[in-house]
FIDRENBA-873992 format. One line per field, with one value per residue (C-alpha): x, y, z negated; residue number from 0; residue in three letters. Coordinates in Angstrom, 2 decimals. Example, Ala and Ser with C-alpha at 12.3 -4.5 7.8 and 13.67 -1.06 7.14 Angstrom:
! residues 2
east <- 12.30 13.67 .
north <- -4.50 -1.06 .
up <- -7.80 -7.14 .
marmar <- 0 1 .
nunu <- ala ser .
END
This chain:
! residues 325
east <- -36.71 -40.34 -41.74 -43.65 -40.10 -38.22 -40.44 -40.53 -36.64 -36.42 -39.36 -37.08 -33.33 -35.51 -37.16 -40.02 -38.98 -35.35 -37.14 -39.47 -36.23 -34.45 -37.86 -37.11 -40.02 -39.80 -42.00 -43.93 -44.68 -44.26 -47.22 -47.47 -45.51 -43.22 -45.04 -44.87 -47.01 -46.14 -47.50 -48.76 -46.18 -49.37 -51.82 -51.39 -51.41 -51.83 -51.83 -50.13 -52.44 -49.69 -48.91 -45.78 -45.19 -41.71 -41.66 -43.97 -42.53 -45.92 -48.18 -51.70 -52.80 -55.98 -56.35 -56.77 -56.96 -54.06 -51.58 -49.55 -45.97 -42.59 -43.14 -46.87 -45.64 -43.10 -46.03 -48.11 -45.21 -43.43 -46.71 -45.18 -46.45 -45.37 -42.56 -41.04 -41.59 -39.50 -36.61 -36.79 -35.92 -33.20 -31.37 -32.08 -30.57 -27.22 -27.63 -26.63 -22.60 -23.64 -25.09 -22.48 -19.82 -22.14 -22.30 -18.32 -18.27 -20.81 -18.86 -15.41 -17.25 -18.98 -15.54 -14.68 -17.79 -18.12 -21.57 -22.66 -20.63 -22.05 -25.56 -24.56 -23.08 -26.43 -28.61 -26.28 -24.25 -20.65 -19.65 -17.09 -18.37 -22.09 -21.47 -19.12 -21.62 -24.47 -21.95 -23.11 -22.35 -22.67 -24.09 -22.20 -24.06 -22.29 -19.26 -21.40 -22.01 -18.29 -16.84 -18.68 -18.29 -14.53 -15.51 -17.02 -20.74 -23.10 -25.52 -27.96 -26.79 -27.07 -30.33 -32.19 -30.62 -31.82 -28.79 -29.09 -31.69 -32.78 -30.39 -27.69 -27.61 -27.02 -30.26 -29.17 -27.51 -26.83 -27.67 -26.84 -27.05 -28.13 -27.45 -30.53 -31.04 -31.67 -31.98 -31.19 -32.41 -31.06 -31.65 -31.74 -29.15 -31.60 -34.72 -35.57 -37.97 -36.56 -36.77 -35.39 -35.68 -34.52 -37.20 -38.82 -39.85 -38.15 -37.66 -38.12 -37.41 -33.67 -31.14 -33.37 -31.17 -29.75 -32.46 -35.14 -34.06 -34.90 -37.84 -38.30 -38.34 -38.17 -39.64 -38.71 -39.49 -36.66 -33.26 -31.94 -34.19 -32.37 -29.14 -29.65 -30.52 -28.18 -26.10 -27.66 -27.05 -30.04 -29.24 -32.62 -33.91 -35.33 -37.00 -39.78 -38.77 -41.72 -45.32 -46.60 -45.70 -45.59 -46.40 -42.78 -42.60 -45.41 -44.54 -40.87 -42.77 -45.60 -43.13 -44.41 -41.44 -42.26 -41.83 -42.81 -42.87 -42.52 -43.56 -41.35 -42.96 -42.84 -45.12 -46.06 -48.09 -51.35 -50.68 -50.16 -47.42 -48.99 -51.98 -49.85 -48.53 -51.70 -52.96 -49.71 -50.18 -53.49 -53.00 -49.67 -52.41 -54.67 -51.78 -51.08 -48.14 -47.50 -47.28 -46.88 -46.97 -44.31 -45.41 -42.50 -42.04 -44.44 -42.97 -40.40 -39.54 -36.23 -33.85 -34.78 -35.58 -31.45 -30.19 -32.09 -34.83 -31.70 -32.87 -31.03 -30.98 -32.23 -35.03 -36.04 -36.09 -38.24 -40.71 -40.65 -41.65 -44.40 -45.87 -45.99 -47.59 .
north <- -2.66 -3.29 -3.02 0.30 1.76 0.58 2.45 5.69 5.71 4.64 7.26 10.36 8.61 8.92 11.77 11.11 13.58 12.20 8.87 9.84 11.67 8.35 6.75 9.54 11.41 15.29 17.81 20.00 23.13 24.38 25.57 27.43 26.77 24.75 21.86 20.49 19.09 16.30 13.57 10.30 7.41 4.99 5.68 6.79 10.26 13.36 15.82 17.00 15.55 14.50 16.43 16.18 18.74 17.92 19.33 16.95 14.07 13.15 13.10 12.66 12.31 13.78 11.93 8.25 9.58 7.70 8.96 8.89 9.44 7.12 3.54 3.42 5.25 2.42 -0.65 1.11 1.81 -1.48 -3.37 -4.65 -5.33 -2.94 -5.50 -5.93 -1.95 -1.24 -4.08 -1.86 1.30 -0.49 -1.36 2.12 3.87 1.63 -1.81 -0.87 -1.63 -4.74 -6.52 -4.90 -7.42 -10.10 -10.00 -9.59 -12.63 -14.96 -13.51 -14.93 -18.64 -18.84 -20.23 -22.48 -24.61 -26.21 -27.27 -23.73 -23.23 -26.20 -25.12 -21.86 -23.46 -25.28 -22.19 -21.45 -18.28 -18.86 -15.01 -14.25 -10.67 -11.45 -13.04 -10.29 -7.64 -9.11 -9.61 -13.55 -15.26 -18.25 -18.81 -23.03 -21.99 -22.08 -19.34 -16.31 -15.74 -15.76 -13.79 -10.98 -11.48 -10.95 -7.90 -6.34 -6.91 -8.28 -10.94 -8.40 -6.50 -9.73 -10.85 -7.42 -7.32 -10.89 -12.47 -15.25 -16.59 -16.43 -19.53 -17.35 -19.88 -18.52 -17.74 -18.01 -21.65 -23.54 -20.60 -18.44 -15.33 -12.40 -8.54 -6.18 -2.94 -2.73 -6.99 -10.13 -12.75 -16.53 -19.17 -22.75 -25.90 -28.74 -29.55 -26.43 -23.79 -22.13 -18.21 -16.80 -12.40 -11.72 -9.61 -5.97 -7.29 -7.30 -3.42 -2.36 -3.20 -4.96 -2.93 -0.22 2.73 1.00 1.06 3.66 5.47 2.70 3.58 -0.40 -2.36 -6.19 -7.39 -11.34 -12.95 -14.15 -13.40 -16.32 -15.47 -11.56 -13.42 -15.17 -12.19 -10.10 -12.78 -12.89 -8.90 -7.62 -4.53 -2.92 -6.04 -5.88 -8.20 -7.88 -11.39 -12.65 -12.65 -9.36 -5.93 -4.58 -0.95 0.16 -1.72 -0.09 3.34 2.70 1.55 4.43 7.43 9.25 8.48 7.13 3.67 0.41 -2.66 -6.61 -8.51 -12.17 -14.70 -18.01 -20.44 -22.81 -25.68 -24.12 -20.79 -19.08 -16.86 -15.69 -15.06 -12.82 -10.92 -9.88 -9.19 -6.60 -5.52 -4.14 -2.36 -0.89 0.19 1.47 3.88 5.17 2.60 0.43 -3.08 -6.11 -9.57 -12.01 -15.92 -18.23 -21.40 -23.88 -24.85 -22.41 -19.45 -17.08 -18.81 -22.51 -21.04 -19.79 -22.75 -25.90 -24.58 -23.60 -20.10 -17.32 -13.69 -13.45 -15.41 -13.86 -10.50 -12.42 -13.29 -9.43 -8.01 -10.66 -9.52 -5.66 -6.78 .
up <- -94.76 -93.99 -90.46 -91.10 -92.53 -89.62 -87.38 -89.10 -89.12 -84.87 -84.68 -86.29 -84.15 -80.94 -79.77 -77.08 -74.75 -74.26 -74.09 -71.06 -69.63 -69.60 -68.10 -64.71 -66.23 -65.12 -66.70 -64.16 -66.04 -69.93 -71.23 -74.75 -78.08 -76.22 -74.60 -71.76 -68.63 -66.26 -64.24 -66.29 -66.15 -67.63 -64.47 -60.71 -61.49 -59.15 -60.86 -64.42 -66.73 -69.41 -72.44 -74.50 -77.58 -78.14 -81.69 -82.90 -80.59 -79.63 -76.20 -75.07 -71.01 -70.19 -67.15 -68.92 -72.00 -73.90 -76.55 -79.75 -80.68 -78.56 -79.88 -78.79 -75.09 -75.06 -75.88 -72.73 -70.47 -70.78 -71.43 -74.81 -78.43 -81.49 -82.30 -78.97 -78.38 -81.71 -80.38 -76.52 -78.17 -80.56 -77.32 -75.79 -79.08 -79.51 -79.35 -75.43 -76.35 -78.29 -75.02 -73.19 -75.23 -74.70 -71.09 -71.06 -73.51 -70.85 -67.87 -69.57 -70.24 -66.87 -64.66 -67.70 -67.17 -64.20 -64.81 -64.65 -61.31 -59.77 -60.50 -58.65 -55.80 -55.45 -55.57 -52.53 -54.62 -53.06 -52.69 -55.21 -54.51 -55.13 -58.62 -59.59 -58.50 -60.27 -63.80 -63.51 -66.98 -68.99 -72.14 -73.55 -77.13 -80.65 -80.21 -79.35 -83.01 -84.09 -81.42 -82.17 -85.19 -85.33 -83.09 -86.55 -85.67 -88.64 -88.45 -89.00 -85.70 -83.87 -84.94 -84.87 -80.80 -80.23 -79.31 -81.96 -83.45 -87.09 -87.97 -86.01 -82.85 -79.44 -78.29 -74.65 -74.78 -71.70 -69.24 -66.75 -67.68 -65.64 -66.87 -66.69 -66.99 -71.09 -71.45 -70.59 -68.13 -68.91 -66.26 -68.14 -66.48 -68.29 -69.51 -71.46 -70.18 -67.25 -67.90 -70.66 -71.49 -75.16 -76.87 -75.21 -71.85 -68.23 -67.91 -64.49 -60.85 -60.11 -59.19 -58.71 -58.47 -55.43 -53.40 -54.67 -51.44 -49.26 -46.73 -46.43 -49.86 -49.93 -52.86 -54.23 -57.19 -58.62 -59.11 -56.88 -53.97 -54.26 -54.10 -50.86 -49.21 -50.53 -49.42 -45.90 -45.25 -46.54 -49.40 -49.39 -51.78 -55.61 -57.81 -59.83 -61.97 -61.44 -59.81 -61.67 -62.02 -64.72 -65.68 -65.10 -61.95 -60.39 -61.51 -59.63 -56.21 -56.47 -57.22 -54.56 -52.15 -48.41 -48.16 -46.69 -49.26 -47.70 -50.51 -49.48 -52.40 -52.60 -50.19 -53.15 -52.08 -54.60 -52.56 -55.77 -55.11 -51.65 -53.76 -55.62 -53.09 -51.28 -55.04 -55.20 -51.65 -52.27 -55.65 -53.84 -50.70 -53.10 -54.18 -50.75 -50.84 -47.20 -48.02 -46.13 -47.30 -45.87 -45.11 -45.51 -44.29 -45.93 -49.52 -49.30 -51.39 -50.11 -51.74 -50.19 -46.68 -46.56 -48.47 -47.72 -44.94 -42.17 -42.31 -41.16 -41.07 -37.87 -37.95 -41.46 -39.84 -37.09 -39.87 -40.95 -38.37 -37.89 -40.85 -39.96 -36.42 .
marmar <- 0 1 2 3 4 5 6 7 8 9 10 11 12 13 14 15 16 17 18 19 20 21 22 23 24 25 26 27 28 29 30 31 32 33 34 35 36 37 38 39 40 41 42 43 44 45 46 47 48 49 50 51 52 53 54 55 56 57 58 59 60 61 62 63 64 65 66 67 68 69 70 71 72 73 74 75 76 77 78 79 80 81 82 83 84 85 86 87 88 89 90 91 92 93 94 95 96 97 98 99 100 101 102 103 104 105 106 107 108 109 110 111 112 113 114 115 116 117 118 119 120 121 122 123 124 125 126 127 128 129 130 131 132 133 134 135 136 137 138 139 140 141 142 143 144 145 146 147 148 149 150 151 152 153 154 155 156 157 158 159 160 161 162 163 164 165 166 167 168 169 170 171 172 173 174 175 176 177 178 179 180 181 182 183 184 185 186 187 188 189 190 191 192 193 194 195 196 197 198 199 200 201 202 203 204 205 206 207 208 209 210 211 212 213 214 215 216 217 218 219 220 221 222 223 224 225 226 227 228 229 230 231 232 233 234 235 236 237 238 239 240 241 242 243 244 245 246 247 248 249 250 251 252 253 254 255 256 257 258 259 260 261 262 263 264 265 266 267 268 269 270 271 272 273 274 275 276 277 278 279 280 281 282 283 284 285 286 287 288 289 290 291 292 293 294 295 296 297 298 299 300 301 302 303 304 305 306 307 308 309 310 311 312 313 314 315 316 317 318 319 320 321 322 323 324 .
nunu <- unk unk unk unk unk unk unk unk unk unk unk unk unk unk unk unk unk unk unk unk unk unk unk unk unk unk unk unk unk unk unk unk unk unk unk unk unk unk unk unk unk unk unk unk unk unk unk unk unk unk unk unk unk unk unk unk unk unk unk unk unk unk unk unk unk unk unk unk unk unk unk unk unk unk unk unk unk unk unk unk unk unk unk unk unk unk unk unk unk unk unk unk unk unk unk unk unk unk unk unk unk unk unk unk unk unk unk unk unk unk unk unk unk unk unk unk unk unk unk unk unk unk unk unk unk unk unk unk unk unk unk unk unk unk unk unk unk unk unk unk unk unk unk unk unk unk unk unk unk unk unk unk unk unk unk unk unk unk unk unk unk unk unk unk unk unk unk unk unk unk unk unk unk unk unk unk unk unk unk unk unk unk unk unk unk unk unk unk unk unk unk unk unk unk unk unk unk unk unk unk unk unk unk unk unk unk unk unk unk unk unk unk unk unk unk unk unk unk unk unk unk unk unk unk unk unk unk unk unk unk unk unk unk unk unk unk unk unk unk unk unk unk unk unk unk unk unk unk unk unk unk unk unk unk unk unk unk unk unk unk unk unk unk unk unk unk unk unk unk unk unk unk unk unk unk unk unk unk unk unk unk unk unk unk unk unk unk unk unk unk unk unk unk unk unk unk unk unk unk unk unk unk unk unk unk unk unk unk unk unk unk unk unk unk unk unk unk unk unk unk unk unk unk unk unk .
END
């Protein structure tokens, strides 16, 4: 099936509306033959300036002025490219239960490596509870393919998720694997490049749902650095995997709700993740948002300043509150 086939046939299984739905998107009035008005996900919208005619699947925002039918919402929402945007709405419209017997599969493999629990003992991760909550795996590499497999998934199935690569090899070998909202995140043991996301992009915010609520956000960069706070007593944390938002991200931080955001990034030694969060702060400012940059410790990111730095949770509230005064 050719690209432009493939897309016509995920365009007719997925209807943009139950898309946006999914995406928390609320229309705010319905206006004549059936359409629909709502704030823009794409821009910091006020006021309804996004039209959706559900019949024809399609919408156009008058405020910046963007449109066209739910692959093209999906490459501006996510911040994606036509191929990863079809691969996002594959998981969305099935492929969910595939990577839900992956992750079983990793979680199964991670106690019967003990290089993989070593590695998590050094990132400081000793609560059974904490690994458990955040479905921890293990990727060893060569038996993903045949297990699911015998489950009665094709090649085909596995390939067009991204599990395995073209030459059917685990595309996640040798890592720890962390379960995301609609993807994966793989952590590298060796040599190889450390972040791994299979194809469609991050998604949004970690754990989100648990702390949308939150009136004061912490916001880390990696997944290790929510750990050790999670770890230390602090439940109002999410990560952003990584030093920039994307469009998703943004959208889940500028909702609308009251809230203070302590952006705790890493003190590199070339200042680049402070630079970062100050760059965040003020785009979060600029949306009415409170933000509050956190400096840690010289050549210490969260994770470190628990683990090696002697850190504890009271003197990370201590640094807190120094950055609110």
């Amino acid at each position: 099936m050719s690209a432009h086939a493939a897309a016509e046939l995920l365009k007719q299984q997925i209807p943009l509306l139950d898309y946006l739905v999914s995406q928390e998107w609320h229309p705010a009035r319905r206006i004549a033959r059936g359409r629909l008005m709502g704030l823009c996900p794409l821009h910091a919208d006020r006021r309804p300036s996004l039209l959706v005619d559900p019949g024809k699947s399609l919408f156009y925002c008058y405020g910046c002025g963007r449109g066209g039918d739910v692959i093209r919402f999906v490459e501006l929402f996510h911040g994606v490219r036509f191929g990863e945007a079809l691969a996002v709405l594959r998981r969305w419209s099935g492929v969910g239960s595939l990577l839900s017997d992956v992750v079983r599969f990793y979680q199964l493999q991670l106690q019967r490596h003990p290089e993989a629990v070593a590695y998590l003992a050094q990132r400081g991760m000793h609560q059974p509870e904490l690994v458990e909550r955040m479905r921890i795996g293990y990727a060893p590499g060569r038996c993903l393919r045949a297990h699911l497999m015998r489950m009665g998934y094709s090649l085909g199935d596995l390939q067009q998720a991204g599990v395995v690569t073209r030459e059917g090899l685990d595309t996640m070998a040798h890592r720890l694997i962390f379960p995301l909202e609609a993807n994966l995140y793989g952590r590298s043991l060796g040599q190889a490049s450390p972040h791994r996301f299979l194809p469609g992009g991050k998604g949004g915010l970690y754990d989100w749902q648990s702390v949308r609520n939150c009136h004061e956000l912490l916001l880390v960069e990696g997944l290790f650095d929510w750990a050790s706070l999670w770890q230390a007593g602090f439940r109002n944390v999410t990560c952003s995997l990584g030093t920039c938002l994307n469009a998703t991200q943004l959208h889940q931080l500028c909702d609308g709700a009251t809230r203070a955001v302590y952006l705790v990034f890493d003190s590199d030694a070339n200042g680049s993740g402070q630079r970062a969060a100050h760059q965040i702060a003020q785009r979060l400012c600029a949306r009415q948002v409170q933000a509050f940059p956190v400096q840690l410790p010289d050549g210490h990111d969260p994770n470190s300043f628990f683990v090696h730095g002697g850190g504890d949770a009271h003197q990370f509230q201590t640094l807190l509150e120094r950055a609110r005064s």
